[in-house]
Backbone atoms as SQL, in Angstrom:
CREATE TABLE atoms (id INTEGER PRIMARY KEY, chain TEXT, resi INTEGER, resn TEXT, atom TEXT, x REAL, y REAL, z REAL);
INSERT INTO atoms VALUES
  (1, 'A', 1, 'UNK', 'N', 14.373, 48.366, 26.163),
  (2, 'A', 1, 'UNK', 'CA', 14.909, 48.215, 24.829),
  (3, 'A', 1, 'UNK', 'C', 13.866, 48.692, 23.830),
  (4, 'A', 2, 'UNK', 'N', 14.385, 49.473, 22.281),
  (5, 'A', 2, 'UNK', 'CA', 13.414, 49.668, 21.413),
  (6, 'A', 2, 'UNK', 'C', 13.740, 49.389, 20.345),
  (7, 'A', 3, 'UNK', 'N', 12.841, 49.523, 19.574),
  (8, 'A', 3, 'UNK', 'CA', 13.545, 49.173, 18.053),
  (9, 'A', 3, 'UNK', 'C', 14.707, 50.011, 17.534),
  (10, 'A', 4, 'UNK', 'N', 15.539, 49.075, 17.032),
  (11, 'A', 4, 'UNK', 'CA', 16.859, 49.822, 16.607),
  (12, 'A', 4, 'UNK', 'C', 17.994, 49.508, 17.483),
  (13, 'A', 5, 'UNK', 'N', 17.823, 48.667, 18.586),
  (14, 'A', 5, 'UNK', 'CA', 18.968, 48.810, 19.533),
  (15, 'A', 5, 'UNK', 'C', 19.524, 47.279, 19.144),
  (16, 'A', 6, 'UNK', 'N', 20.663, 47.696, 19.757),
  (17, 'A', 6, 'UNK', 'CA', 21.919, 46.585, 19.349),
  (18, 'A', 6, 'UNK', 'C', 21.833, 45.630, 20.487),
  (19, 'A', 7, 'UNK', 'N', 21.221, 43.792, 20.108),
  (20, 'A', 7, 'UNK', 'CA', 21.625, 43.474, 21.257),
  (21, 'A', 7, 'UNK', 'C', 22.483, 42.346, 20.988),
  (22, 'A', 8, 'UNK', 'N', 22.356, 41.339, 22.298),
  (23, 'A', 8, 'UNK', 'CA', 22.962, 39.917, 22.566),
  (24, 'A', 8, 'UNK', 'C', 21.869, 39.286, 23.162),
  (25, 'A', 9, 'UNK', 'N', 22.230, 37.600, 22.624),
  (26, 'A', 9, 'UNK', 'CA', 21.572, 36.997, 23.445),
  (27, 'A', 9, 'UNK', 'C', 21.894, 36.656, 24.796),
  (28, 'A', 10, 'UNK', 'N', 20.916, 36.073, 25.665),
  (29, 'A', 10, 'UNK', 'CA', 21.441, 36.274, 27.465),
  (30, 'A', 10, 'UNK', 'C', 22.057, 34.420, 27.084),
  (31, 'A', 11, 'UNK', 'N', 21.645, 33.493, 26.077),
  (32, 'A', 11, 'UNK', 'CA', 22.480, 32.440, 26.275),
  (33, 'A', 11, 'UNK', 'C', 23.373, 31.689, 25.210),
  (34, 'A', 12, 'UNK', 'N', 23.335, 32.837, 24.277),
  (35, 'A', 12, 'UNK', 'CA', 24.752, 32.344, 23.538),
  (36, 'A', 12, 'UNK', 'C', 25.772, 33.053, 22.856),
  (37, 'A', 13, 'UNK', 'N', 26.840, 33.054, 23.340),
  (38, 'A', 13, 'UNK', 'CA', 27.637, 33.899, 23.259),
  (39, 'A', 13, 'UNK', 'C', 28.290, 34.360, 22.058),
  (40, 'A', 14, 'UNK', 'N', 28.750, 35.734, 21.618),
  (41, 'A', 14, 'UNK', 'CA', 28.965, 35.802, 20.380),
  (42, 'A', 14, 'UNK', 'C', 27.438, 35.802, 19.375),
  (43, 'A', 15, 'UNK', 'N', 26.534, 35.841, 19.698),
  (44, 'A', 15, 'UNK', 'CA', 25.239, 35.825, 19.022),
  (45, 'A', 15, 'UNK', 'C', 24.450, 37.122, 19.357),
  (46, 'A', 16, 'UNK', 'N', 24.588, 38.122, 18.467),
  (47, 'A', 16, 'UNK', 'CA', 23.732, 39.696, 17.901),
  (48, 'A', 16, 'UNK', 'C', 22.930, 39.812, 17.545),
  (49, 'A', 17, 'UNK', 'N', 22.356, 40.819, 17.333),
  (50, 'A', 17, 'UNK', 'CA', 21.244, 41.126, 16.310),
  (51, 'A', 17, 'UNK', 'C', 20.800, 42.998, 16.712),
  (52, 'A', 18, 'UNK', 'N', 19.168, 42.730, 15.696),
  (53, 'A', 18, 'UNK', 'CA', 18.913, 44.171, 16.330),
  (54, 'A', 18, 'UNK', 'C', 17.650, 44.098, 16.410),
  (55, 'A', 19, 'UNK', 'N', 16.939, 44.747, 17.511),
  (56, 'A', 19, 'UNK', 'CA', 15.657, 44.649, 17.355),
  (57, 'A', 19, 'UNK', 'C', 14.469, 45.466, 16.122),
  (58, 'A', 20, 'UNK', 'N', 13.662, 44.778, 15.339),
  (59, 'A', 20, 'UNK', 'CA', 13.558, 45.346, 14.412),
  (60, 'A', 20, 'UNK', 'C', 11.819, 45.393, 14.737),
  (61, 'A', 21, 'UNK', 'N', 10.760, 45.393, 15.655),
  (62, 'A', 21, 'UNK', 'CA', 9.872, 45.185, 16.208),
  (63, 'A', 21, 'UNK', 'C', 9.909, 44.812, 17.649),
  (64, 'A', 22, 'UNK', 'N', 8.622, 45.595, 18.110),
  (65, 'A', 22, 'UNK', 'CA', 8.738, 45.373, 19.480),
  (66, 'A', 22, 'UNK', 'C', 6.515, 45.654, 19.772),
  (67, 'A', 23, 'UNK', 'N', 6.852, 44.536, 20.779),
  (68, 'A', 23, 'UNK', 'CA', 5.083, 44.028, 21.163),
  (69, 'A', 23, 'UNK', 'C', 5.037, 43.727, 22.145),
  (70, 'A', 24, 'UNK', 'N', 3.851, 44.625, 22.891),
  (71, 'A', 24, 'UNK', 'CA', 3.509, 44.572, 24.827),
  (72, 'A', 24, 'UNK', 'C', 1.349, 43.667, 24.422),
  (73, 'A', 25, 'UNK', 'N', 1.452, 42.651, 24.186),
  (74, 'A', 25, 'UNK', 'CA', 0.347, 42.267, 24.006),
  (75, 'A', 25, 'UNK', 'C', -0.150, 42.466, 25.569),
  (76, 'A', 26, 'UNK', 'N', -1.475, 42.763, 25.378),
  (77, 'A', 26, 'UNK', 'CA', -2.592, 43.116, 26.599),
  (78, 'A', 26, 'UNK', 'C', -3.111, 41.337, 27.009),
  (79, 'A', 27, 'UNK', 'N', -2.768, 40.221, 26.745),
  (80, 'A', 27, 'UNK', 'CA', -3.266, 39.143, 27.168),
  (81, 'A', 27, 'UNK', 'C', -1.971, 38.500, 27.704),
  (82, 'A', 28, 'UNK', 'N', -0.918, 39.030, 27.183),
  (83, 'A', 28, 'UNK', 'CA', 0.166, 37.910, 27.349),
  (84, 'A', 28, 'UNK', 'C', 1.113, 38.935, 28.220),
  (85, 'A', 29, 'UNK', 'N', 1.740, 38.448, 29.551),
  (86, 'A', 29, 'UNK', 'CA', 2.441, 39.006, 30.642),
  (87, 'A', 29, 'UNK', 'C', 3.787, 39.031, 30.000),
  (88, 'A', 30, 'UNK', 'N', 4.192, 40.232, 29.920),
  (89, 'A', 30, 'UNK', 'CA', 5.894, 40.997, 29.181),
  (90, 'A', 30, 'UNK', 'C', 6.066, 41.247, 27.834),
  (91, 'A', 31, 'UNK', 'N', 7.078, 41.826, 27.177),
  (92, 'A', 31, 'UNK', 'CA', 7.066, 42.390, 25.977),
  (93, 'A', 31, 'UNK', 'C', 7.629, 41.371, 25.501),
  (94, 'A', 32, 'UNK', 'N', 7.521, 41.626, 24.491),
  (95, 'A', 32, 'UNK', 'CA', 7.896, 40.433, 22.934),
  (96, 'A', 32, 'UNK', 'C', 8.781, 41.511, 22.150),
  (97, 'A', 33, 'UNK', 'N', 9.957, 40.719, 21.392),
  (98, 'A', 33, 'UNK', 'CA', 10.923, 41.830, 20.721),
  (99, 'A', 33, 'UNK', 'C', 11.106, 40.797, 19.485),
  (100, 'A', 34, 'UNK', 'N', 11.315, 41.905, 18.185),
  (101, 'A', 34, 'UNK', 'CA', 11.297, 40.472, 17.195),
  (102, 'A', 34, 'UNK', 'C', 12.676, 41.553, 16.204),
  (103, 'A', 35, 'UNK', 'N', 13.586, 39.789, 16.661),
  (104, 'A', 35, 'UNK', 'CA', 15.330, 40.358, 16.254),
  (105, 'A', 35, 'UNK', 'C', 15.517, 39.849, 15.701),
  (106, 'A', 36, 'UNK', 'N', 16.870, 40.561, 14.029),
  (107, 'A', 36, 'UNK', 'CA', 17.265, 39.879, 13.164),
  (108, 'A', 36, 'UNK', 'C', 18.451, 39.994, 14.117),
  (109, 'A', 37, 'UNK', 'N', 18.754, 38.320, 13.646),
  (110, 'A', 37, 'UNK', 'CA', 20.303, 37.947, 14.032),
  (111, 'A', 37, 'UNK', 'C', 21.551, 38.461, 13.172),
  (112, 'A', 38, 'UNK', 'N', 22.655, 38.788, 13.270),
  (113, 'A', 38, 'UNK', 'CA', 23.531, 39.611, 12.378),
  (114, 'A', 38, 'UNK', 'C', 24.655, 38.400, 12.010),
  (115, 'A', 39, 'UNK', 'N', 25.086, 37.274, 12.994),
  (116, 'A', 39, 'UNK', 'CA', 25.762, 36.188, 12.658),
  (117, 'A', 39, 'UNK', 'C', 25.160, 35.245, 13.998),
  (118, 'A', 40, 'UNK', 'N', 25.411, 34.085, 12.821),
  (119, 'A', 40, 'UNK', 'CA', 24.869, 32.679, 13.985),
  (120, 'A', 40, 'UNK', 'C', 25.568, 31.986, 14.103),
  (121, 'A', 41, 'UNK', 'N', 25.665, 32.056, 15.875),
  (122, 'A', 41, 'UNK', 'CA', 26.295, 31.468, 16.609),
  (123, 'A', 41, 'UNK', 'C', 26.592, 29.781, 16.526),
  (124, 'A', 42, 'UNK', 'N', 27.688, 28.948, 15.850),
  (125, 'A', 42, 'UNK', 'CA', 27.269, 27.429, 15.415),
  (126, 'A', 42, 'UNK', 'C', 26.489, 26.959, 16.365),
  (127, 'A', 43, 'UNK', 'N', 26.259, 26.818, 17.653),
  (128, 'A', 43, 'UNK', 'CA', 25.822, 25.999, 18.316),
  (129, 'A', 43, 'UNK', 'C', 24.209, 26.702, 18.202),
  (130, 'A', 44, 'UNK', 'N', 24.060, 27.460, 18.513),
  (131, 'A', 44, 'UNK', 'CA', 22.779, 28.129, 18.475),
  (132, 'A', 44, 'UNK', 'C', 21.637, 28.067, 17.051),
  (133, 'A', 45, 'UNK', 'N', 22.604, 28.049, 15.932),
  (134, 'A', 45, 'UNK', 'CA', 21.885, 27.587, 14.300),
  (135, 'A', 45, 'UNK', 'C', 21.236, 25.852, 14.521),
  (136, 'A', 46, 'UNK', 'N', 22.131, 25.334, 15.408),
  (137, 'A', 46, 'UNK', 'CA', 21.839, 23.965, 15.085),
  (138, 'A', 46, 'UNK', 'C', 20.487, 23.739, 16.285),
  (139, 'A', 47, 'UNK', 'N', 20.196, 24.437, 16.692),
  (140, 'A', 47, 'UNK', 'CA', 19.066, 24.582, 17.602),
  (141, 'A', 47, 'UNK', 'C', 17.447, 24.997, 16.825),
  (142, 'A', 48, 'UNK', 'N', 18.080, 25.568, 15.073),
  (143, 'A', 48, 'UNK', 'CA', 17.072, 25.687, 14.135),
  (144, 'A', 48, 'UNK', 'C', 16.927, 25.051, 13.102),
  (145, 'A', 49, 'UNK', 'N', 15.841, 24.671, 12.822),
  (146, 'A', 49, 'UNK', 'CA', 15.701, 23.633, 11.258),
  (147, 'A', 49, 'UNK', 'C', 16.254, 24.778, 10.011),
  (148, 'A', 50, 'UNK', 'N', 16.327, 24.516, 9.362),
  (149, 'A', 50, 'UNK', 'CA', 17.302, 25.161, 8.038),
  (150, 'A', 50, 'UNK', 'C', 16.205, 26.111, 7.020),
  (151, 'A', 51, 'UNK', 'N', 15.127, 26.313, 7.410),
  (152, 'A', 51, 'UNK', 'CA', 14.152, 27.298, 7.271),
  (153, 'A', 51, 'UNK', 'C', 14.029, 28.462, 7.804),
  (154, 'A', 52, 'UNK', 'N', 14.283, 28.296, 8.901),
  (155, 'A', 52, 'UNK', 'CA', 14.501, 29.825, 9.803),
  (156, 'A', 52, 'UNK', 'C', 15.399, 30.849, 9.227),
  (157, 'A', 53, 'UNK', 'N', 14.699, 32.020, 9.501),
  (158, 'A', 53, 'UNK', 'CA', 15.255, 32.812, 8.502),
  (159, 'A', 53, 'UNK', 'C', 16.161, 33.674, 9.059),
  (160, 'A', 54, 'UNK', 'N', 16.428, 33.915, 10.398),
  (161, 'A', 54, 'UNK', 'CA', 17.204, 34.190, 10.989),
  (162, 'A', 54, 'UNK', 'C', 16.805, 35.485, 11.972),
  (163, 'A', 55, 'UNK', 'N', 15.431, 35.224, 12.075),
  (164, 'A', 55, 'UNK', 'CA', 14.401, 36.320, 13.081),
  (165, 'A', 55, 'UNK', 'C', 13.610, 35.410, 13.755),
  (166, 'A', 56, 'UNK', 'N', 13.761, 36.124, 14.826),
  (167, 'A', 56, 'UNK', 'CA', 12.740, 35.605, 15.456),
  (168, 'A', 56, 'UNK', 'C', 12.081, 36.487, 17.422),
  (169, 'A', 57, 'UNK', 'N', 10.902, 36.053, 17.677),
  (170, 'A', 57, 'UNK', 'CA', 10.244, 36.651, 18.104),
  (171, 'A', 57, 'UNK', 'C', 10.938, 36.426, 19.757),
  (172, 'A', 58, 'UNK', 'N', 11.727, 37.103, 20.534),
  (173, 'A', 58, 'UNK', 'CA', 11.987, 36.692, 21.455),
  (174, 'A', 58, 'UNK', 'C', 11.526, 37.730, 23.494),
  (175, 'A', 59, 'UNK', 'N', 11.900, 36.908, 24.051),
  (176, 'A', 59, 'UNK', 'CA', 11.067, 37.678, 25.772),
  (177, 'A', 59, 'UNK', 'C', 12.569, 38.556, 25.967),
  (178, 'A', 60, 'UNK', 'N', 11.971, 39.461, 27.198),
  (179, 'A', 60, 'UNK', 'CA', 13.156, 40.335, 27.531),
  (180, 'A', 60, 'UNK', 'C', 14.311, 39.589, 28.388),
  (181, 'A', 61, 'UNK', 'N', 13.893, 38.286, 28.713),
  (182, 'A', 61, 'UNK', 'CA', 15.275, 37.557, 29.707),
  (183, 'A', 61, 'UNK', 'C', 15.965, 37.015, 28.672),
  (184, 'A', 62, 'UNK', 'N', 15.548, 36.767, 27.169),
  (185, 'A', 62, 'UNK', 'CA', 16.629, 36.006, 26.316),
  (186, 'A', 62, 'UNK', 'C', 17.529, 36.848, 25.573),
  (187, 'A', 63, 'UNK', 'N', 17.097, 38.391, 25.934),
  (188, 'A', 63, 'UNK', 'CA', 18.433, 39.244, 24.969),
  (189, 'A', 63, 'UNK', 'C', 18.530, 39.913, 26.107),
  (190, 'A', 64, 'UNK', 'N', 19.740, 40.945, 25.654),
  (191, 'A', 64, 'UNK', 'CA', 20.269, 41.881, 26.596),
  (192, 'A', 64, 'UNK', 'C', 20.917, 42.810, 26.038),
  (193, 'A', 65, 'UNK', 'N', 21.074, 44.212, 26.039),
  (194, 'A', 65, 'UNK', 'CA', 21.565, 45.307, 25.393),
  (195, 'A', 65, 'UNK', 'C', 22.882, 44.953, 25.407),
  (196, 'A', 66, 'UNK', 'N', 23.717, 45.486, 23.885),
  (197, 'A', 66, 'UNK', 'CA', 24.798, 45.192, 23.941),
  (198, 'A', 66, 'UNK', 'C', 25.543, 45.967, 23.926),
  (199, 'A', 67, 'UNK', 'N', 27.002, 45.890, 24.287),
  (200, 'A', 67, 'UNK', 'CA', 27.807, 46.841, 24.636),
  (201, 'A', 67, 'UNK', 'C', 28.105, 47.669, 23.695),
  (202, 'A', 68, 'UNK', 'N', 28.272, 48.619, 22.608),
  (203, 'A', 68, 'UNK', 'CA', 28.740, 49.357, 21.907),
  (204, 'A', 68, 'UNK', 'C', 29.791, 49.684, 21.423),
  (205, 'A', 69, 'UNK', 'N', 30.785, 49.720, 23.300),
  (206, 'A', 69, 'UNK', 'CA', 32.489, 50.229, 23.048),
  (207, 'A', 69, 'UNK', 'C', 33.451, 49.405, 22.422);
């Protein structure tokens, strides 16, 4: 995945975004992707305090490229 691509999350459904940054740190094992969400999922918002801005820094098993068609 790179910046610019359309994804999903791998655990809540109906929940998008796009990756708008992407980070392979040399200390820390796998890439880091940092996605704005496009709509939030109810169950998944309530998993954030009401500060979150609706980005956030996530691993490659919690998103997944999304379908396009």
């Amino acid at each position: 995945m790179k910046v610019g691509d359309l994804i999903q999350s791998s655990a809540f459904v109906g929940q998008h975004g796009i990756i708008i940054e992407h980070r392979h740190p040399e200390t820390i094992e796998g890439s880091w992707y940092h996605v704005a969400w496009l709509k939030l999922n109810r169950h998944y918002a309530l998993s954030h305090n009401k500060d979150w801005g609706r980005h956030e820094w996530c691993r490659s098993h919690e998103i997944e490229p999304r379908d396009k068609s």
